[in-house]
C-alpha positions as CSV (number, residue, x, y, z in Angstrom):
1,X,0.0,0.0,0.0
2,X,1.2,3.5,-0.9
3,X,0.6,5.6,2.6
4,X,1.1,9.1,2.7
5,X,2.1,9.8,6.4
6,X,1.6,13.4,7.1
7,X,2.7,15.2,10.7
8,X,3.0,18.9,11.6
9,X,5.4,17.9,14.3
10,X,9.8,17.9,15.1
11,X,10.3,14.4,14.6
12,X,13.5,14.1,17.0
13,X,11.3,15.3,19.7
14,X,7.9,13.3,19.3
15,X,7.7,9.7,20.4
16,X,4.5,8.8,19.5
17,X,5.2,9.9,15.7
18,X,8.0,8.4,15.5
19,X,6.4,4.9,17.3
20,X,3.4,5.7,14.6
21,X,5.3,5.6,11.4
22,X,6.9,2.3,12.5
23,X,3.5,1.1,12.9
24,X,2.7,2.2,9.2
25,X,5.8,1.0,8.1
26,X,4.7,-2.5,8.8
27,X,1.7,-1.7,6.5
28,X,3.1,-0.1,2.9
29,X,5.6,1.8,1.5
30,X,5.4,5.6,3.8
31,X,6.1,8.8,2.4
32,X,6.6,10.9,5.3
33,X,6.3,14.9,5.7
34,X,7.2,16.1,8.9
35,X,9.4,18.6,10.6
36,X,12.5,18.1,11.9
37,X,15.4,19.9,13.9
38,X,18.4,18.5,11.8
39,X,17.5,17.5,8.0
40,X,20.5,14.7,8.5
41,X,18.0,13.3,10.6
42,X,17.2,9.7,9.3
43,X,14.2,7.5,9.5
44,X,14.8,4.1,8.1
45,X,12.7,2.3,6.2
46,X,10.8,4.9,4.1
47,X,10.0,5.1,0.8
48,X,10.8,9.2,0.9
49,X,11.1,11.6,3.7
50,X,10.1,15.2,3.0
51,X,11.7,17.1,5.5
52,X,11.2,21.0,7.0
53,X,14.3,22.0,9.3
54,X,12.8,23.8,12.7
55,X,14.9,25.5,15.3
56,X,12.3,24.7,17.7
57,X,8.9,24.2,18.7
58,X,7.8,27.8,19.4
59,X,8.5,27.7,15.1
60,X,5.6,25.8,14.8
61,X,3.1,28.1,15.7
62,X,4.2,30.6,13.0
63,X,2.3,31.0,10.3
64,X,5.1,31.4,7.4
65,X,6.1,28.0,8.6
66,X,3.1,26.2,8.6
67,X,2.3,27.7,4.9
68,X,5.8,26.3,4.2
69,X,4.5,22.5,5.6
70,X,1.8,22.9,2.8
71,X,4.1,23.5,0.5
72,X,6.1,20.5,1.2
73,X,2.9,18.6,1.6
74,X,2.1,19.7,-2.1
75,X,5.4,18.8,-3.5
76,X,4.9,15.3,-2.0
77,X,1.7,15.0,-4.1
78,X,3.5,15.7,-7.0
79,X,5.5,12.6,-6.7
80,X,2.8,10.2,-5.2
81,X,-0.4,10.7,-7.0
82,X,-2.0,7.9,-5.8
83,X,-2.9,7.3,-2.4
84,X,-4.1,4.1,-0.8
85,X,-3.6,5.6,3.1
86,X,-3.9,9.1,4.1
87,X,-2.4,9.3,8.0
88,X,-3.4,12.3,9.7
89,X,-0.9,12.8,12.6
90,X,-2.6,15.4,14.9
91,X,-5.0,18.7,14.5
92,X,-3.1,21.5,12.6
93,X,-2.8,18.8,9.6
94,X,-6.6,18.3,9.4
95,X,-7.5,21.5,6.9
96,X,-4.6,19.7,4.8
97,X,-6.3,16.6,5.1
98,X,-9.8,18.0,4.5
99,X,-7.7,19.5,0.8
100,X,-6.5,16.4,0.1
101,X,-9.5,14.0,0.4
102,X,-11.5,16.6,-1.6
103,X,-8.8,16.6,-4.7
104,X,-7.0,13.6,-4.8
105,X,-9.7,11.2,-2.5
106,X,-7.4,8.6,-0.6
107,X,-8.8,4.8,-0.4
108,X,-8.0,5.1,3.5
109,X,-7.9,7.6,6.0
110,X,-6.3,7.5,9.3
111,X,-6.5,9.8,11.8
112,X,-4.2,10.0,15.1
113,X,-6.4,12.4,17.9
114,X,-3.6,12.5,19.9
115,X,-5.5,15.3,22.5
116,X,-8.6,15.6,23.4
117,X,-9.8,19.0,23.3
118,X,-13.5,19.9,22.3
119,X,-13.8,23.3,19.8
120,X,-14.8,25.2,22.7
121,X,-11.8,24.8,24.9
122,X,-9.3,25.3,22.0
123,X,-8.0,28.8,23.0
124,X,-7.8,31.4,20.0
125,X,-10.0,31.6,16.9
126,X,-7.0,29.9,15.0
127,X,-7.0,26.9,17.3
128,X,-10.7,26.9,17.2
129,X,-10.3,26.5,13.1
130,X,-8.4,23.8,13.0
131,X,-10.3,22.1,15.8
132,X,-13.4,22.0,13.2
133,X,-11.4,20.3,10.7
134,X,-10.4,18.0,13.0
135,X,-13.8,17.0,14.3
136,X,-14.7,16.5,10.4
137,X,-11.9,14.5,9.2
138,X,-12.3,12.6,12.7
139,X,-15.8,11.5,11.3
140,X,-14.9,11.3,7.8
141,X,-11.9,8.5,9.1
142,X,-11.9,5.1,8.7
143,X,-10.0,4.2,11.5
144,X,-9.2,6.9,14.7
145,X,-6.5,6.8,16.9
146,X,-6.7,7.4,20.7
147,X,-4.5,7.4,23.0
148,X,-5.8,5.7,26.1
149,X,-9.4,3.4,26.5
150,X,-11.5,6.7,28.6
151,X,-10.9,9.1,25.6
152,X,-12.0,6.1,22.7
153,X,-15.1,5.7,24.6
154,X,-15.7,9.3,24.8
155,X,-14.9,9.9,21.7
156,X,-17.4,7.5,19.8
157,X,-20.2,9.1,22.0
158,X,-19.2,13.2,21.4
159,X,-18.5,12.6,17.5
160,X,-21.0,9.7,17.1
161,X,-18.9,7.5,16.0
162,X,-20.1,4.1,14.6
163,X,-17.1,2.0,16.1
164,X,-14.6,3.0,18.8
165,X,-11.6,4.4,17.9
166,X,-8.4,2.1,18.5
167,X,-6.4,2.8,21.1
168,X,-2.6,3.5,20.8
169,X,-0.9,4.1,24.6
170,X,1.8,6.8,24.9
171,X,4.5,3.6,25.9
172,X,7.5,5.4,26.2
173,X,10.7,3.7,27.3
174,X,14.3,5.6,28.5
175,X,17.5,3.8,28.1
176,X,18.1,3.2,31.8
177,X,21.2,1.0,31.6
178,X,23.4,2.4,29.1
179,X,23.9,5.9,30.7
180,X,27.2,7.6,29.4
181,X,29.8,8.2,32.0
182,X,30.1,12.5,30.8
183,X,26.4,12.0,31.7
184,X,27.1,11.1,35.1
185,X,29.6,13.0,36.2
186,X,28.2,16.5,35.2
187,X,24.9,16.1,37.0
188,X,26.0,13.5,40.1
189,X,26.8,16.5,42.0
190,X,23.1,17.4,42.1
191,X,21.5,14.0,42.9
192,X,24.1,13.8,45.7
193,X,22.2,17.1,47.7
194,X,19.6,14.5,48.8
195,X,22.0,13.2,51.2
196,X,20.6,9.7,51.6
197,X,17.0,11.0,51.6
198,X,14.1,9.4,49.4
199,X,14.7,10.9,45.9
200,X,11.3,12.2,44.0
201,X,11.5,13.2,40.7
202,X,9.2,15.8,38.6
203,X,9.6,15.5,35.3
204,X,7.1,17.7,34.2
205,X,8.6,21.6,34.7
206,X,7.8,24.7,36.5
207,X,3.9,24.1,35.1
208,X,2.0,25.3,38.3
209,X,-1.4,24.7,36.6
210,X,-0.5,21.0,37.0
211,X,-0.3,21.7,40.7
212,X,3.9,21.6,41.2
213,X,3.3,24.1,43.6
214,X,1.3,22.2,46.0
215,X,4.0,19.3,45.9
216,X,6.7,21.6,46.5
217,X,4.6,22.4,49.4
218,X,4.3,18.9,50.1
219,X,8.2,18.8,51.2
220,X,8.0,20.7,54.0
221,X,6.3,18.2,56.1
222,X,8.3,15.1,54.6
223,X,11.9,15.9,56.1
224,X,13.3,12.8,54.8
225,X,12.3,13.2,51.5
226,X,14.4,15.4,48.6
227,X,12.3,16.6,45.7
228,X,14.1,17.6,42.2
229,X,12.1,19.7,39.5
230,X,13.7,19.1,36.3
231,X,12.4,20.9,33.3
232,X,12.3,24.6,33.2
233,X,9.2,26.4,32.6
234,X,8.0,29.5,31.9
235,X,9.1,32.2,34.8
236,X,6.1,33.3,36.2
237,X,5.4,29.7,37.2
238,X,9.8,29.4,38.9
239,X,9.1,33.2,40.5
240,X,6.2,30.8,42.3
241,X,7.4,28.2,42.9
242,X,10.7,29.7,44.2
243,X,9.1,32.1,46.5
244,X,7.1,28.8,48.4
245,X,10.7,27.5,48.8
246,X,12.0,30.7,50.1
247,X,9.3,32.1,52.0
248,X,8.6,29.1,53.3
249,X,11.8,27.7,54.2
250,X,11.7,24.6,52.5
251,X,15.1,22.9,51.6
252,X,14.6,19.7,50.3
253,X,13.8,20.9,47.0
254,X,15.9,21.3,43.8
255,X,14.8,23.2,40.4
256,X,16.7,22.2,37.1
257,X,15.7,24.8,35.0
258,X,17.2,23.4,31.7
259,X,15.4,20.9,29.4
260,X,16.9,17.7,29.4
261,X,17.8,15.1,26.4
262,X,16.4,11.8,26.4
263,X,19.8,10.1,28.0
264,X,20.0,13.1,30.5
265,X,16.8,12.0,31.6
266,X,17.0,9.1,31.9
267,X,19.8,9.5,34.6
268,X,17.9,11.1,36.9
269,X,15.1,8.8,36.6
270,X,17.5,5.6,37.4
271,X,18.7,7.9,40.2
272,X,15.5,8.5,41.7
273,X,13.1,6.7,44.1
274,X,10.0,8.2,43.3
275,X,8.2,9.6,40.0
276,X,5.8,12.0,39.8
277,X,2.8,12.4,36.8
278,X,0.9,15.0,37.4
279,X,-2.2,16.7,35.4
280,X,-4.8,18.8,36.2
281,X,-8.4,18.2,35.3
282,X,-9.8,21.3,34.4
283,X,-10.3,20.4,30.8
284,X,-10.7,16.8,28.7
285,X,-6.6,16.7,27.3
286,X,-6.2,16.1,31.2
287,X,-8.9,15.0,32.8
288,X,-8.7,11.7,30.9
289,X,-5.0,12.3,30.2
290,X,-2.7,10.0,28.2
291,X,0.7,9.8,30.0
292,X,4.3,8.8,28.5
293,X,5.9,10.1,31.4
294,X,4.7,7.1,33.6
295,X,6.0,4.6,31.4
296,X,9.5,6.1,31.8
297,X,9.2,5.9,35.1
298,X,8.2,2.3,34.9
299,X,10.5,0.9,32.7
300,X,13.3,2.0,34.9
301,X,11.7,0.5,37.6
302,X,10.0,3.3,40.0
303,X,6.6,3.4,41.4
304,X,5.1,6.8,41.1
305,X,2.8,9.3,43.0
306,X,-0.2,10.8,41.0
307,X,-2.6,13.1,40.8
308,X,-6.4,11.9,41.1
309,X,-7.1,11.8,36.9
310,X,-8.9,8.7,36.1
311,X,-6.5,6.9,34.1
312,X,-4.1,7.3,36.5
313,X,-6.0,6.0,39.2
314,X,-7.1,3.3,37.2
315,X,-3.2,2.2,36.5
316,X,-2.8,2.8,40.1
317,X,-5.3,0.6,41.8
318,X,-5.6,-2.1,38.6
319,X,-1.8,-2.5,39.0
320,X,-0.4,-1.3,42.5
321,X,2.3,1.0,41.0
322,X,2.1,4.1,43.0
323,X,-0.5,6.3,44.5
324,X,-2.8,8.7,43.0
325,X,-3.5,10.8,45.4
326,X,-3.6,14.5,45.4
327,X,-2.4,14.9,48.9
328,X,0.8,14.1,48.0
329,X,3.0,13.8,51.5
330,X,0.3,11.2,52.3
331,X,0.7,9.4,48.9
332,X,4.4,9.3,49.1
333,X,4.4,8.6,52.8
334,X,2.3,5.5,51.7
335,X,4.6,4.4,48.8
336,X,7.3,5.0,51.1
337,X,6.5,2.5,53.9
338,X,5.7,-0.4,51.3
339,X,8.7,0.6,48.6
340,X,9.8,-2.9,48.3
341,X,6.1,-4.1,47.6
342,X,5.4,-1.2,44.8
343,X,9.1,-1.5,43.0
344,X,7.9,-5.7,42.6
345,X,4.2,-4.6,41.3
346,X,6.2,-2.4,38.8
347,X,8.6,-5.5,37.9
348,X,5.9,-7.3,37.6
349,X,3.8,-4.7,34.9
350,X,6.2,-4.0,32.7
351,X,7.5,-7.6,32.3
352,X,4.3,-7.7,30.0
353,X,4.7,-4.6,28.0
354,X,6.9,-3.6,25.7
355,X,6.4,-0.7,22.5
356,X,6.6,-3.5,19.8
357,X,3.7,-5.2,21.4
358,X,1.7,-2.3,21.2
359,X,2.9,-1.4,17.9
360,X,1.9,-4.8,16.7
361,X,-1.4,-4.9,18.2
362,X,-2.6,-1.5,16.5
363,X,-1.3,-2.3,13.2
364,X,-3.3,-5.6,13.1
365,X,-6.3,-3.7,14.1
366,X,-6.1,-1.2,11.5
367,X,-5.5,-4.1,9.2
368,X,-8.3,-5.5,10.2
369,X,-10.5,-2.4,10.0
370,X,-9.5,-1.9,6.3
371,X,-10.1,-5.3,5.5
372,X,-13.5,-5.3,6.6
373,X,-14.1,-1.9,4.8
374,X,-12.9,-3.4,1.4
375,X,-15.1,-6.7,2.2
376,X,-18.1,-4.1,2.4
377,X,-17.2,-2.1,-0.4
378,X,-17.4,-5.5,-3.0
């Protein structure tokens, strides 16, 4: 099959795309147009890679840029005419999308809604566009994606969806054992300020909204527990956060305000006790949010402390992995006192995933999915 893979999004940085075309890969030949932030930047395996070099991500918001992506997205079509899939890799490529089943009508279409946020609580008229475009090429797909089982099922009720969408999980796994010694010695300096403490680790920034300042909080009553804040942020939300610490006279905390790469990561997440996964609920993207960071907690082998979201209680009590408990000294406390039992129940989980297997899984369902549309269509 000839699959037209299209995604508004810096490969390097996005691994769920990247986990995505693999999938696709297993199905045709895919001609991929994406963004990326080197074009040396190879995927194997493709029939053709159209590439558009970012600095960043705050790039992708710019208009010129986008209109260059639709450029590139119409010099693909020049050179693949024909299209058996059409894979739409989240919202801003849905007006494309909406262009391209109108004037060159793909067999298939395939549609990744990887967030969940209804027209109304997109922010900005722009947003709001694209939005509509997404909830018609969401109804116009033949097979959507979602990223955990609570958004599928409220998908198929909000767009009226004949069938569920499929679900692909955000399984996202850090190379724990092969961390490189330069790795190690420029940031063991930091993990040694816990002192013998328990070490939690919050992966997720500065974001207050996600309720990093009540957790920072949280430390001053857990004297034998060190917190570290790796991320960055925007400043508003560190001028917070640091003033708890200061004002408050909270020393068990550490803020790392620089973004880390994947291996960087990955160190302090081997060096750590504790993970934190923290959302807030006050719209559906995070009320019924799709976590990666959890996985990279788990794969390395730490139970984590969450907030009360519904997956993540789910995962919690279904699994024994951690806590979700907003009250987070009592969470961790709790995690604490049983650390032996939590780390095995975490053993245990992940002995039975693994990103091939859900790879696998969603490609035969898609397969399948087709197959009964061309059995239809005869």
């Amino acid at each position: 099959m000839k699959i037209l893979y299209l995604a508004y999004t810096i490969l390097e940085n996005d691994g769920r795309t990247k986990e995505l075309v693999n999938v696709m890969k297993k199905m045709g030949n895919v001609t991929l147009v994406s963004c990326v932030r080197t074009k040396t930047y190879e995927v194997e395996g493709l029939e053709k890679h159209f590439k558009l070099s970012l600095d960043g991500n705050k790039q992708i918001l710019n208009s010129g840029t986008y209109m260059k992506f639709v450029k590139l997205v119409s010099n693909a079509l020049k050179e693949q005419k024909d299209i058996d899939i059409l894979f739409l890799d989240n919202f801003f490529v849905s007006p494309i999308g909406f262009w391209i089943l109108i004037a060159h009508k793909p067999k298939f279409i395939i549609v990744d809604s990887r967030e969940l946020y209804t027209v109304r609580e997109r922010k900005g008229l722009l947003k709001k566009v694209f939005a509509l475009f997404e909830q018609a090429m969401i109804r116009k797909a033949d097979v959507v994606i979602a990223a955990n089982e609570f958004r599928a099922q409220f998908m198929k009720k909000y767009y009226k969806l004949k069938r569920e969408p499929l679900v692909f999980e955000n399984i996202r796994k850090l190379d724990c054992e092969n961390i490189d010694e330069s790795i190690q010695k420029k940031y063991s300096e930091i993990i040694s300020k816990a002192n013998g403490k328990t070490k939690v680790l919050s992966t997720g920034g500065y974001d207050v909204e996600r309720g990093t300042d009540r957790l920072v909080r949280a430390m001053k009553e857990l004297d034998n527990f060190f917190l570290f804040v790796v991320g960055g942020g925007p400043e508003k939300d560190e001028r917070i956060l640091k003033s708890i610490v200061q004002e408050e006279h909270i020393r068990n905390v550490y803020f790392l305000s620089e973004k880390l790469l994947p291996e960087e990561l990955a160190y302090f997440v081997k060096n750590c006790d504790i993970g934190v996964v923290n959302y807030h609920s006050k719209d559906l993207n995070n009320k019924f949010c799709a976590s990666g960071k959890i996985y990279e907690f788990l794969f390395c082998g730490k139970p984590v402390i969450t907030t009360e979201n519904l997956p993540l209680i789910e995962m919690c009590q279904r699994y024994g992995i951690g806590e979700a408990d907003n009250d987070f000294a009592s969470g961790l406390l709790n995690i604490a006192r049983n650390y032996e039992r939590y780390v095995q129940n975490v053993i245990n989980l992940v002995q039975d995933i693994s990103v091939e297997k859900n790879n696998n899984k969603l490609a035969e369902n898609i397969e399948y999915r087709i197959k009964a549309k061309l059995s239809i269509d005869r």
